[in-house]
N, C-alpha and C positions, 0 to 999 in steps of 0.2 A: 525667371530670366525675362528680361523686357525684349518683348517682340517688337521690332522694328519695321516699321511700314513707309512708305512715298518718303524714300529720301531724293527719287526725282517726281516728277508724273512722266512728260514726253521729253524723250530724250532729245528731239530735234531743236524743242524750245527751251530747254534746260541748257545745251550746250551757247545758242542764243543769249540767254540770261547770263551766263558766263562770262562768256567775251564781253557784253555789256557793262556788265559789275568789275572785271580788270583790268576791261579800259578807265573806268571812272577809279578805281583806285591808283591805277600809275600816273591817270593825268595828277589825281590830286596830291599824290605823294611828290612826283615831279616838281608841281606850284609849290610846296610847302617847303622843299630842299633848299637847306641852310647854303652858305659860301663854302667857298671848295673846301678849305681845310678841316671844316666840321662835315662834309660828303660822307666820308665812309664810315665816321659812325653812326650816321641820322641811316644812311642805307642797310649799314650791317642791322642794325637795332631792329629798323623794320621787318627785316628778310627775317632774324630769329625769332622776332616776336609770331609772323603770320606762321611759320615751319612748326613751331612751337602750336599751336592752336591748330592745325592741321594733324599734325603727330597725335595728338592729345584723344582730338575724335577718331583718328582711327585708331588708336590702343583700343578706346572704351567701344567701337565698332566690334573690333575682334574678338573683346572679350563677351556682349551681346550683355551687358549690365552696367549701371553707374548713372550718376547725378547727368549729367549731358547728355545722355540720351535720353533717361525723364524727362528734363525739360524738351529736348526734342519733338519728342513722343505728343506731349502737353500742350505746347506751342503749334505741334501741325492740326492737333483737333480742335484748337482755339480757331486758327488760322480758317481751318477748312469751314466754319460756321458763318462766314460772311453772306448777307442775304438773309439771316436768320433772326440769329441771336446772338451776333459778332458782338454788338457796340455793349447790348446791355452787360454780357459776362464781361467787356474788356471793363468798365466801372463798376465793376458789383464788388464788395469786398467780403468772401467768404470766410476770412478766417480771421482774427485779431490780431491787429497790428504787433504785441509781443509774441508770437508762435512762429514758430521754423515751418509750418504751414505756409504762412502769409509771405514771409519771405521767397518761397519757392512760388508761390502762385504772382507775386509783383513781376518777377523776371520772368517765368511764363510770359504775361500778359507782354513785357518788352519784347521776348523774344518773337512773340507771333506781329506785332507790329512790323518790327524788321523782316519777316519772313512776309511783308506785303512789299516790299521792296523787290523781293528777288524768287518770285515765287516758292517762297519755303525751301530754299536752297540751305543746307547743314555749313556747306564750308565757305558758301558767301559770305552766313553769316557770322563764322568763326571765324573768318578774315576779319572780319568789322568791327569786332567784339575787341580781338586783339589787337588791333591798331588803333584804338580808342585806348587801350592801357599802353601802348608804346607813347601817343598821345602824351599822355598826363607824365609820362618819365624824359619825354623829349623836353617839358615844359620845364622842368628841373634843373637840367643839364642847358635849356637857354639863359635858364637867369644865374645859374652858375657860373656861365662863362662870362657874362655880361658884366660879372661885380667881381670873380675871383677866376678868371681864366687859367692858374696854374689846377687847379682842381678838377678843372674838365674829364681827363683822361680816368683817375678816380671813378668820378661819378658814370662815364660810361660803364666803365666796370663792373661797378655796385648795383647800378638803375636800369640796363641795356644786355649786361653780358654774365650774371649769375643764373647758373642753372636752372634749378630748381624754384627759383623765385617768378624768373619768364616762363616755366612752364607753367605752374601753378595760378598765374596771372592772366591766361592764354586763352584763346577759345570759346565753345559754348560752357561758360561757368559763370556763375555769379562774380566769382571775384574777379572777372577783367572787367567788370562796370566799378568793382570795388578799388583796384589799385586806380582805375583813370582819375577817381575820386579822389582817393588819397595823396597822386603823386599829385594832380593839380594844386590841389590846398598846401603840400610842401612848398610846388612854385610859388603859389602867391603868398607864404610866412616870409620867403626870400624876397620878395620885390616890395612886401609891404615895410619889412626891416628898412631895405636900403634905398628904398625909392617911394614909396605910396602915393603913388598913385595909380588909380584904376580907372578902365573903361567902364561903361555901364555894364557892356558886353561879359568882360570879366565878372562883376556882381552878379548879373544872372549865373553864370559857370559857377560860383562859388554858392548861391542861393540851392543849385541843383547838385551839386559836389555832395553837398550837408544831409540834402531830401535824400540822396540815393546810399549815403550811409544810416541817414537815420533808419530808414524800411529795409536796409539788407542785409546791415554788419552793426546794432545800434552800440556797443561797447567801444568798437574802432571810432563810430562820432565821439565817443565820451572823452577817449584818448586823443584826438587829435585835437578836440571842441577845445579841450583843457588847456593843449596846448597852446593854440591860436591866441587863447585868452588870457595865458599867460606872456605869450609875446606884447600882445596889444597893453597889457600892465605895465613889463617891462619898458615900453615903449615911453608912458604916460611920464612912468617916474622921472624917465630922461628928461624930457622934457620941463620938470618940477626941480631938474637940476640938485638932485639930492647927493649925498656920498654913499659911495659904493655897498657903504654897510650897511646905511638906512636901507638903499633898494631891495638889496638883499636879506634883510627882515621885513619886511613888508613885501615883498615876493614871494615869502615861505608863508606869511599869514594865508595871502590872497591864492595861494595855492590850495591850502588845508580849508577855505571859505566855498574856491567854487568846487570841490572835488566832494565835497558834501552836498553842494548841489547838484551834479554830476550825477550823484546817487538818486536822483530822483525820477532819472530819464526813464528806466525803466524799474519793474518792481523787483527784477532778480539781483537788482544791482541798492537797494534801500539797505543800509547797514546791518539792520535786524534782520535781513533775508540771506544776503550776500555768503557766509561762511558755509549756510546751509546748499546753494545752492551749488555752491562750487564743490563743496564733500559729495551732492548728490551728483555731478556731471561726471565729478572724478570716477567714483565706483560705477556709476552705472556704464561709461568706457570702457573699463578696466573688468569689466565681468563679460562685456564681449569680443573682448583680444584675447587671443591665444598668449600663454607663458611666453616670454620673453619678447615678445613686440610693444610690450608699453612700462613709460618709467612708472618705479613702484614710490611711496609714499603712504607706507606701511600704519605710520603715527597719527597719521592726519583724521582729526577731529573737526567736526562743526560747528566750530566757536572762533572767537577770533584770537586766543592765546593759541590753538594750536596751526589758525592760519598764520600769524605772526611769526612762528617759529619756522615754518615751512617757508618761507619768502626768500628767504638765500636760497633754498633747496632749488626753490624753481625758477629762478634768478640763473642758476648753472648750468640748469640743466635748458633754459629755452637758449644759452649759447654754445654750450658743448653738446647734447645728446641729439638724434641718437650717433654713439660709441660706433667706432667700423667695424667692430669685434660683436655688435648687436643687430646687423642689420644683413639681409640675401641681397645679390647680387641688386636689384631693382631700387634700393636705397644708397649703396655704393656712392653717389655725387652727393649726394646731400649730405650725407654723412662725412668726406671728405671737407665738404664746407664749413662742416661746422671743426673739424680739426683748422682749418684757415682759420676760423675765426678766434680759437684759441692762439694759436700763433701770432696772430698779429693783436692779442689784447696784451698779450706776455711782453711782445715788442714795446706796446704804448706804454705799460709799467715800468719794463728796462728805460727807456728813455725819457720816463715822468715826464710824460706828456697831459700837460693841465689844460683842458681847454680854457679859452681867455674870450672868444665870442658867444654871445646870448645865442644866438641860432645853433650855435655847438650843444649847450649846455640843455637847450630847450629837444634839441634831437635824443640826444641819451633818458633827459627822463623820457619822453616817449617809446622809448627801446626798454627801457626800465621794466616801463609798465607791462608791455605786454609780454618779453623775456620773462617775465615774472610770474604772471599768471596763466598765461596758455598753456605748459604743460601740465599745470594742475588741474585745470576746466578737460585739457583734451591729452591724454598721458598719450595716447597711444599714437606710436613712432610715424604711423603713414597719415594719420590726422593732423598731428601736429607739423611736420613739414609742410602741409597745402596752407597752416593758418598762418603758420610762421613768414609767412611770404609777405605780409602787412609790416614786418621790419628789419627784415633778412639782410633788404639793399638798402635800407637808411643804418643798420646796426656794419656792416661792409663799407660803405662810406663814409662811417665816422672813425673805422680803424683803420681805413689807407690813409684817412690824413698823413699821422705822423711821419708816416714810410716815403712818401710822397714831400713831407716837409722837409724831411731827412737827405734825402736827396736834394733837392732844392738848395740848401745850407752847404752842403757839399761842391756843388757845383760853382756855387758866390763865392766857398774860400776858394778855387779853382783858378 
């Protein structure tokens, strides 16, 4: 069990550092607040996201073990070396950029930088952490409303207001630098479709979006990379003024071209490695879960005829599992959610719901991909819900469209 040490130093100065730090977040949350009628969702968003990142350290407080308090742990002895040998460990690269070493020592090295802001404060900096991922979802739901304002309400839901997804997004964790990244790069597929035009400012954001998935999540750059690149294709052909069904063979080419280069990002992902490496994550998961907390995948072989056969498997299972009949009380929302999600995919079929926008069709394969392959890299029920969070609320707001459309149609015959 990880022994926790100075989550203050002096309480007089720490309470000081406090009020300092929420006044500089209320001013700036204040400055940043949209027009009234988008008020309560930019406020609720924020309130759940910091709550959410608050709740989060103090479970893994409680429980006196977990990823957040590593880094914790990690970041205050980084932190505490100033005057020493701060600078050189903060550039030294100990571990090799593809090792889940290096990724945990990158956010270290963040985490102790922000901990010079605030005196190595825990919930300063999991206030900051978290509102850098509301951040990147706020950016989504601006340029949403900006091009399709009946969708708003949607995407708060999916982006602001899903469970399991803001908590896992939340906090001192890797992945609230991960989703700020992610949701931002969705904002700008949106504004590059219907507007293209950027700041410089934005270029840098999009230049650091990329850096901080390439070094923390490099599979999620692949997915996303893929996708961008297939936006910006789709874009080109427009442009080249072709018919529907040229672009659309020549989209599928340029899909099957870069996803082979895709493969090259890193070595677990090169074709010849990829079946092995994924049969080796699956079982080596699944030998340290207990009986009945991770899905089974009984057949699976490491080659690519018995990954090929498994791809619906786990195509179903990253939208419906885990089951509410499979899960204790502590899984209970998330597992409800993924029952929503079956519901409203059952809906989108009752009501042959085809999407007809690129931005649609480019969101799904990216749900595709990872729906697809995360339960089989990470079977086990409480792994895969923190990973699932990379497209829980883009897979949630691609199936309230219809319901949302549907309504809409309703109201017009009205």
């Amino acid at each position: 069990m990880l022994k926790l040490q100075h989550w203050y130093f002096d309480p007089a100065q720490s309470m000081i550092t406090i009020f300092i730090h929420v006044f500089i977040i209320v001013i700036a949350l204040v400055y940043f607040q949209p027009d009234r009628p988008m008020r309560f969702y930019y406020w609720s968003g924020a309130l759940i996201k910091v709550m959410a990142g608050l709740i989060l350290g103090w479970l893994y407080w409680k429980l006196g073990e977990g990823d957040t308090l590593t880094f914790h742990q990690k970041a205050l002895e980084l932190y505490q070396l100033f005057f020493t040998d701060y600078w050189q460990e903060l550039f030294t690269a100990h571990n090799p950029v593809f090792k889940s070493e290096a990724r945990t020592e990158l956010f270290t090295k963040i985490l102790s930088a922000l901990y010079w802001t605030n005196g190595g404060n825990y919930w300063i900096s999991a206030t900051y952490l978290s509102l850098l991922s509301f951040a990147g979802a706020w950016q989504i739901i601006r340029q949403i409303r900006k091009y399709e304002a009946w969708l708003v309400l949607p995407a708060v839901i999916a982006f602001l207001w899903l469970p399991s997804a803001v908590f896992w997004t939340s906090g001192v964790l890797k992945d609230s630098l991960i989703a700020g990244a992610l949701f931002y790069l969705m904002a700008v597929m949106i504004q590059y479709y219907c507007e293209n035009k950027f700041s410089i400012f934005q270029y840098l954001l999009v230049g650091l979006s990329l850096l901080i998935l390439f070094y923390l999540k490099f599979y999620l750059l692949a997915t996303i990379g893929l996708s961008m690149g297939i936006l910006a294709w789709w874009q080109l052909l427009q442009k080249l003024d072709l018919s529907l069904q040229l672009r659309w063979t020549f989209t599928f080419g340029f899909v099957i071209i870069m996803g082979l280069l895709v493969t090259q990002l890193n070595m677990n992902l090169h074709l010849d490695k990829l079946p092995q490496a994924i049969f080796d994550n699956y079982h080596s998961i699944a030998h340290q879960s207990e009986t009945g907390t991770f899905i089974t995948f009984d057949n699976l072989k490491p080659n690519w005829t018995s990954l090929s056969l498994h791809l619906s498997l786990g195509l179903w299972a990253g939208i419906s599992r885990p089951y509410l009949w499979e899960v204790n009380w502590m899984l209970v929302i998330p597992a409800t959610e993924h029952v929503i999600f079956i519901l409203l995919l059952a809906f989108t079929f009752y009501k042959r719901a085809i999407p007809k926008h690129p931005l649609l069709w480019i969101g799904i394969f990216y749900c595709f991909i990872l729906a697809t392959f995360l339960p089989l890299v990470a079977p086990n029920f409480g792994s895969l819900i923190r990973y699932e969070a990379a497209y829980t609320s883009l897979l949630l707001f691609l199936l309230l469209i219809p319901v949302f459309q549907s309504k809409l149609l309703k109201a017009k015959s009205n």
